[in-house]
N, C-alpha and C positions, 0 to 999 in steps of 0.2 A: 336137076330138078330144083327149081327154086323153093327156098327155105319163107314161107307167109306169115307162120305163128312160131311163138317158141313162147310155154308158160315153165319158167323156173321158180326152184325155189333160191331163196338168197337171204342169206344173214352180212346185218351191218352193224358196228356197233352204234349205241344208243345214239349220242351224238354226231357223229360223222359217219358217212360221209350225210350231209342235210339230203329230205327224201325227194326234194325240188330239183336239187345239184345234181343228182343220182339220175333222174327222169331227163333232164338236161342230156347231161354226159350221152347218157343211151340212145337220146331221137336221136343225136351226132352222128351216130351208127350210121355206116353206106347203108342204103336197102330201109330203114326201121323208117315207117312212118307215123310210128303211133305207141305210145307206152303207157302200160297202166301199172303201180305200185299200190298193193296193197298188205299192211301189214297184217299177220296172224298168229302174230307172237310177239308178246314185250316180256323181258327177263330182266334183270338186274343194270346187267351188263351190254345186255344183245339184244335187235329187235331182229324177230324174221317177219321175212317177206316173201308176197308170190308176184313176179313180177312175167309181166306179159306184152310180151311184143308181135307188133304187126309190120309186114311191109311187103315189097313185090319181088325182094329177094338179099333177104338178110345178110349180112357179111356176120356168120356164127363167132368164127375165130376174132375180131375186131368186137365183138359184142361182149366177149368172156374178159377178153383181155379191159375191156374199159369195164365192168363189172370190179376185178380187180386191183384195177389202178386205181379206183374213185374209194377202195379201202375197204370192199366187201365182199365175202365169198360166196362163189357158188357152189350151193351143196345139191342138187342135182337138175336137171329137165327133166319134166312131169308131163310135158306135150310137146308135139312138136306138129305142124302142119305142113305140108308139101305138095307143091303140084302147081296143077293151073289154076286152082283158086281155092278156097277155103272152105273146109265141111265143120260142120259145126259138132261140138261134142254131143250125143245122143245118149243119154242113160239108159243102162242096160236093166230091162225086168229080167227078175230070174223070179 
């Protein structure tokens, strides 16, 4: 089943890796066609980010891996989309 979305979370430090170079590195990805970096967190030292990826069938383990290598971690996936195409998130009433 091909991998469409995947939203993580990810800390980078302040300065590196640059959030252009980072968005870079990622569309590189087999499968990614499309990235969005948004930060929601700036600390001292660290900025976190939720970064989201689109495409028609992600290379996961090459996505983690360039995440890492560009000098930022991932702290975990908070979505992930699969299938033949893409459903969109729907909030839940309670």
């Amino acid at each position: 089943m091909p991998i469409r979305r995947l939203a993580l979370d990810v800390d980078k430090v302040v300065d590196r890796p640059e959030m252009v170079t980072l968005a870079r590195n990622l569309e590189r990805v087999r499968g990614v066609e499309a990235v969005n970096i948004t930060v929601n967190e700036i600390d001292i030292e660290t900025v976190g980010t939720v970064i989201t990826v689109e495409g028609d069938d992600i290379d996961t383990d090459a996505l983690f891996t360039a995440i890492e290598r560009a000098g930022a971690v991932l702290h975990s996936i908070d979505e992930v989309v699969a299938g033949s195409r893409i459903i969109d998130h729907v909030e839940r009433v309670r």
